[in-house]
N, C-alpha and C positions, 0 to 999 in steps of 0.2 A: 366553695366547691367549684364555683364559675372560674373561678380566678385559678385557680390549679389546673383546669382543662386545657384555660389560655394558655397558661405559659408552658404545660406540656405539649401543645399545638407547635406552637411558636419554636422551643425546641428541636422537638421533630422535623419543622419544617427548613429552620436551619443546620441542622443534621444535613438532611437532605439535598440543601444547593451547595452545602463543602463536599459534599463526597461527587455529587456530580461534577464541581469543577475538576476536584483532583484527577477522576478519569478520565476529563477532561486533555487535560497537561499531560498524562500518562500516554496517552493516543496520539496527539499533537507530538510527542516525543520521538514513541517509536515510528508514525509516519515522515518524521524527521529524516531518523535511521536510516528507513527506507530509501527513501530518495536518493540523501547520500551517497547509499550503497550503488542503485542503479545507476546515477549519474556518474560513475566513472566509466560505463561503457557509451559514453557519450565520446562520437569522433574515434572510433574504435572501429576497428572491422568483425564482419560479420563472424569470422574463421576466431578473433579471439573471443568474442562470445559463446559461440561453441565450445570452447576449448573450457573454458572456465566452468559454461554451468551447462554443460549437455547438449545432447541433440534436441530440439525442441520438442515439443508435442504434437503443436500445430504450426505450418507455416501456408500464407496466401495472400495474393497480391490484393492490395487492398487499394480504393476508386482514386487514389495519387499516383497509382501504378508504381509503389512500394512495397518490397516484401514485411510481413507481416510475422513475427518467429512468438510463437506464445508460448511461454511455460508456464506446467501447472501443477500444484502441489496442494495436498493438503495439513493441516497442522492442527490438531485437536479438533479433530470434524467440519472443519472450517474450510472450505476451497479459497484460496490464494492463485491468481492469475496473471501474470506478468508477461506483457506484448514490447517487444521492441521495435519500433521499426527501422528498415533498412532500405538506402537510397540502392538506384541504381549499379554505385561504383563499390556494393557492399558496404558501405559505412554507416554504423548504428548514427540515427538522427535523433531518436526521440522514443521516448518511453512509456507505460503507463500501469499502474500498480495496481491490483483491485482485491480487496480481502487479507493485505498480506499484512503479516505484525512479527 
């Protein structure tokens, strides 16, 4: 009876780190995606980022003296936040994704 515990233990508990890797790779995936996706408005002007995905939600200069253009959505109750930042001459520099899949 020891012995059936064990290996239904064992089981379970390999069950359990395949399926966490797999969500693992799933995540890592569509984090992938993401990035992808933002980093083509890299080197971009502000006016074509607008243009693509709206007027932002929030915008503010933030302590680089950078504007700041956040969008925010939600997706199966889940908030999704996505900050671009933008230099001086208007050109998207950098980006940062938070919640989004």
């Amino acid at each position: 009876m020891r012995k059936i515990k064990l290996l239904f233990l064992i089981c379970f508990l390999n069950f359990f780190l395949i399926s966490c890797q797999t969500v693992k790779e799933k995540t890592d995936a569509i984090v992938e995606k993401e990035n992808k996706k933002l980093s083509q408005y890299i080197g971009k002007s502000s006016d074509e980022l607008k243009t693509e995905l709206g007027n932002p939600d929030e915008d503010y200069k933030n302590e680089n003296g950078n504007i700041e253009l956040v969008y925010k959505t939600k997706k199966y109750g889940i908030p999704c936040e996505r900050k671009f930042e933008v230099n001086s001459s208007s050109i998207v520099i950098g980006f940062v994704s938070i919640g989004c899949f």
